[in-house]
C-alpha positions in Angstrom: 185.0 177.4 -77.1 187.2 175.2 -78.9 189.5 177.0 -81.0 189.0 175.3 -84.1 185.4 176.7 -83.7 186.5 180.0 -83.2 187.9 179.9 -86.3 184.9 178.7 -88.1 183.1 181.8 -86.5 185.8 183.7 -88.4 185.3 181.7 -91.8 181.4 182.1 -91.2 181.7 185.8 -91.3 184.6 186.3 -93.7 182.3 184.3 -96.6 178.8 185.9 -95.2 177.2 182.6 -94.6 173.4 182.8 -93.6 174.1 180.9 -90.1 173.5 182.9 -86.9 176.1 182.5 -84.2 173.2 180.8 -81.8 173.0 177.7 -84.3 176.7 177.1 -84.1 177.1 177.0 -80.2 174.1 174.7 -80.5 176.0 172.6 -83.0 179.4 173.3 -81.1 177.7 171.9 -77.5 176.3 169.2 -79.3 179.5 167.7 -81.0 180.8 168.0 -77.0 178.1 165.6 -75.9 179.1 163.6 -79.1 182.9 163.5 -78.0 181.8 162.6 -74.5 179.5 159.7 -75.2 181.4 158.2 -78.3 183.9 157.2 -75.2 181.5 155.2 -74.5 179.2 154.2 -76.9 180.0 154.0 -80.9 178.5 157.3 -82.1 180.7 158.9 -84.8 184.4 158.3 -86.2 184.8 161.7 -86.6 186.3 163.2 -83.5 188.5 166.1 -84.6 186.9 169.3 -84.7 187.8 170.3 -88.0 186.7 167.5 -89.5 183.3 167.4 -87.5 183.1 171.1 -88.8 183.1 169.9 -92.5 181.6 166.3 -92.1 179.0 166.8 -89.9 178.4 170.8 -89.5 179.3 172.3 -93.2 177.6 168.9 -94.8 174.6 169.6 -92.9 174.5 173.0 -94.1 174.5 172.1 -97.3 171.5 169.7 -97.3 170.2 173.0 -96.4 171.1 175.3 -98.8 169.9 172.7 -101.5 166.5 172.4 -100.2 166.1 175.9 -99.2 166.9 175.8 -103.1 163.9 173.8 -103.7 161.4 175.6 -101.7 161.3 173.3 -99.1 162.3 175.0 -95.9 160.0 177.8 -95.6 156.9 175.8 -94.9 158.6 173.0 -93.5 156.6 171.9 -90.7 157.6 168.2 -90.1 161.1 166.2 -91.0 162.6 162.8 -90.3 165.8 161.4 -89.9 166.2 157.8 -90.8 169.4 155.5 -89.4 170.1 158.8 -87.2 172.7 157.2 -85.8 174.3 159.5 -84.0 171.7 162.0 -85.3 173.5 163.4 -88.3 171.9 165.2 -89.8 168.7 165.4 -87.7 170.1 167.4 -85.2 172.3 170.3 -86.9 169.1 170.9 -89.1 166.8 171.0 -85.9 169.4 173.4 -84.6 169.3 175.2 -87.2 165.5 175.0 -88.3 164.3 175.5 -85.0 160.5 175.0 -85.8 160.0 171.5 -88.0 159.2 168.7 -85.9 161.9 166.2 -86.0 161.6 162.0 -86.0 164.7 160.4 -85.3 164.4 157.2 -86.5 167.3 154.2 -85.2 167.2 150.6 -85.0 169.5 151.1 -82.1 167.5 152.2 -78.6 171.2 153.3 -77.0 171.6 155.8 -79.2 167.8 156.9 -79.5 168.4 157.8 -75.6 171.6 159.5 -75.7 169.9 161.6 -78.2 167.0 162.2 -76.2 169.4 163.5 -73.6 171.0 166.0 -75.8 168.0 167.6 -76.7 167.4 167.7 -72.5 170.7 169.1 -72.3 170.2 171.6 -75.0 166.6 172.7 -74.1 165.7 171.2 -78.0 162.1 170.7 -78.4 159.8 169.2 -81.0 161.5 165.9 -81.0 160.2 162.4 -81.4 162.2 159.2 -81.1 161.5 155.9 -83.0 163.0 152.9 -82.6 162.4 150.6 -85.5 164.4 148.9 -88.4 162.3 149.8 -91.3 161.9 147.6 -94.7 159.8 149.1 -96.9 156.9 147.4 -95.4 157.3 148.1 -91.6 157.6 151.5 -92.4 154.3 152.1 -94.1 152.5 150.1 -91.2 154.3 152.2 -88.8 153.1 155.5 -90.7 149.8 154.1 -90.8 149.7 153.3 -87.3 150.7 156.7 -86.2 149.4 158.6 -88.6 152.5 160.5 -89.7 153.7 161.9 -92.8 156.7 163.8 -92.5 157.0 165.8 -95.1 160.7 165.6 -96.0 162.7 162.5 -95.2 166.6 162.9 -95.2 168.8 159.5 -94.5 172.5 159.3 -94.6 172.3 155.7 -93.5 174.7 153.2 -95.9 173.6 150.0 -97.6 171.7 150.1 -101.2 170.0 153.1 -102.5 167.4 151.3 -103.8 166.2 149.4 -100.8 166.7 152.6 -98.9 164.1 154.6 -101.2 161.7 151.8 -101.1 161.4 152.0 -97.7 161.0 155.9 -97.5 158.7 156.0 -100.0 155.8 154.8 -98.7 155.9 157.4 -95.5 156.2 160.9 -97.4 153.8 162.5 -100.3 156.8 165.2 -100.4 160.2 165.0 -100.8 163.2 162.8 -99.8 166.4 163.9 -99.8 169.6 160.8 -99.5 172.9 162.0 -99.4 175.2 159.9 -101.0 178.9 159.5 -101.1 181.3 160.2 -104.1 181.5 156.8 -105.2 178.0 155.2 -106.8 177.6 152.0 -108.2 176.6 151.9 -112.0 173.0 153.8 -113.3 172.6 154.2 -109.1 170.4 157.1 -109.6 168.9 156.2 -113.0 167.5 152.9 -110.9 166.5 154.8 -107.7 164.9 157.9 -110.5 162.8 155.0 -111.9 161.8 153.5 -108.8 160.4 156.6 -107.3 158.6 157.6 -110.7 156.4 154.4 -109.8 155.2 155.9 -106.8 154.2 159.6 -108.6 157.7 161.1 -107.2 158.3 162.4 -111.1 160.6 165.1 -109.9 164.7 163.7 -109.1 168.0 165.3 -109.0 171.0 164.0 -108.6 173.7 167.2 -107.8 177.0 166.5 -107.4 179.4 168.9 -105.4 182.9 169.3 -103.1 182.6 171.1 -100.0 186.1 172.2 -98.8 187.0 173.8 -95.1 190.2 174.2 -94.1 192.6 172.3 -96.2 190.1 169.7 -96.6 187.9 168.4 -99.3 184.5 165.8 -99.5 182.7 165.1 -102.2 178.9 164.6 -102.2 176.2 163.2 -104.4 172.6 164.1 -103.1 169.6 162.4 -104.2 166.7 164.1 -104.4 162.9 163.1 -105.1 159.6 165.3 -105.2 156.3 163.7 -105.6 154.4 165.5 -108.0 
C-alpha cells in the first residue's frame, strides 16, 4: 500500500473515525484502477494520493456522516449516483455501505464500463449501470419505465442547481442530497429550497463546512432536501 495511505490508516485511528480498515483498501484499490484508467480515459483530475484521500475519500465520508445525521443510512436500501463520472461518490459509499443498491447514472457509456469493471475487479455487488443524460423529463419516464425509486439521490455533477434538482426530483419520494462547492451564485439555495417545496420536499438544509487532511483544506456546501 501506498504510503500516503498508510498514513491515513494512522490519522483514521489517531481521531477514532468510524471506518473499518476493509472500506479503505476497498477505496485504496479503487483509486489504483482510477490512476490506471485515467491514463487512458478522462476519469478524475485528482491523481495524487493525498488529495484523492481528502477530495474523493474524506469528502465522501462526510456525505456520510451528514446523512447518517439525518437518519438516512440505517434503512437505506437503494441509492443513486447521478453524473457518476468517474463514480464519485457512488462508489466510496457502496464501499462503505455495503448493502444499498447502487445506480450509477452517466451520460458517458466509457466510463459506465470501466466502472462496471471495478466492481468485477473488486467483487462489488448490487450495482446497476444507466446510461442516460437526464432533463427533468427523461428522468421521470425512465423511473416510470423501470419502476425505480431510489430512495436517496446524491450528484456531484456541475452546471445549475436548479436544473439539476428538477431533474432529481421527480425520481425520489425521499431525500436528495447535492454537494456543492464553496462558491454559490446569489439566493442559490433559497431558489433550489423553493423549488423542491413545490414538489412536497418541505424539509432543506444547506450546511456549510471545511474538511482539512494533511495540510490541506476544501470547503463544502451540501444541499439537502427531504420530502415530507
Amino acid at each position: 500500500m501506498h504510503a500516503d495511505w498508510l498514513e491515513f490508516k494512522e490519522y483514521i485511528d489517531k481521531n477514532e473515525m468510524d471506518l473499518p480498515g476493509y472500506v479503505v483498501d476497498g477505496w485504496y484499490e479503487y483509486f489504483l484502477l482510477l490512476l490506471e484508467t485515467n491514463k487512458t480515459m478522462n476519469l478524475t483530475r485528482i491523481i495524487e494520493h493525498k488529495d484523492a484521500i481528502l477530495k474523493h475519500f474524506l469528502d465522501s465520508y462526510s456525505l456520510h456522516t451528514f446523512l447518517e445525521s439525518r437518519g438516512v443510512v440505517d434503512d437505506l436500501e437503494t441509492f443513486l449516483d447521478f453524473g457518476t463520472g468517474g463514480g464519485i461518490p457512488g462508489i466510496p459509499l457502496k464501499i462503505l455501505w455495503g448493502d444499498p443498491h447502487l445506480f450509477l447514472v452517466d451520460a458517458r457509456n466509457k466510463k459506465l464500463k470501466f466502472l462496471d469493471e471495478v466492481c468485477q475487479e473488486l467483487s462489488i455487488s448490487g450495482v446497476s449501470f444507466v446510461h442516460e443524460n437526464w432533463d427533468k423529463n427523461s428522468s421521470k419516464i425512465w423511473s416510470k419505465k423501470n419502476k425505480v425509486k431510489p430512495e436517496l439521490i446524491v450528484s456531484r455533477a456541475v452546471g445549475n442547481s436548479v436544473k439539476l434538482l428538477e431533474t432529481l426530483l421527480p425520481i425520489t419520494e425521499k431525500y436528495i442530497l447535492l454537494p456543492r462547492g464553496p462558491e454559490l451564485l446569489p439566493n442559490e439555495f433559497n431558489m433550489c429550497r423553493k423549488t423542491a417545496a413545490k414538489k412536497s420536499f418541505s424539509k432543506a438544509i444547506n450546511k456549510n463546512f471545511k474538511l482539512s487532511y494533511a495540510d490541506q483544506e476544501v470547503e463544502r456546501n451540501l444541499f439537502f432536501f427531504e420530502k415530507r
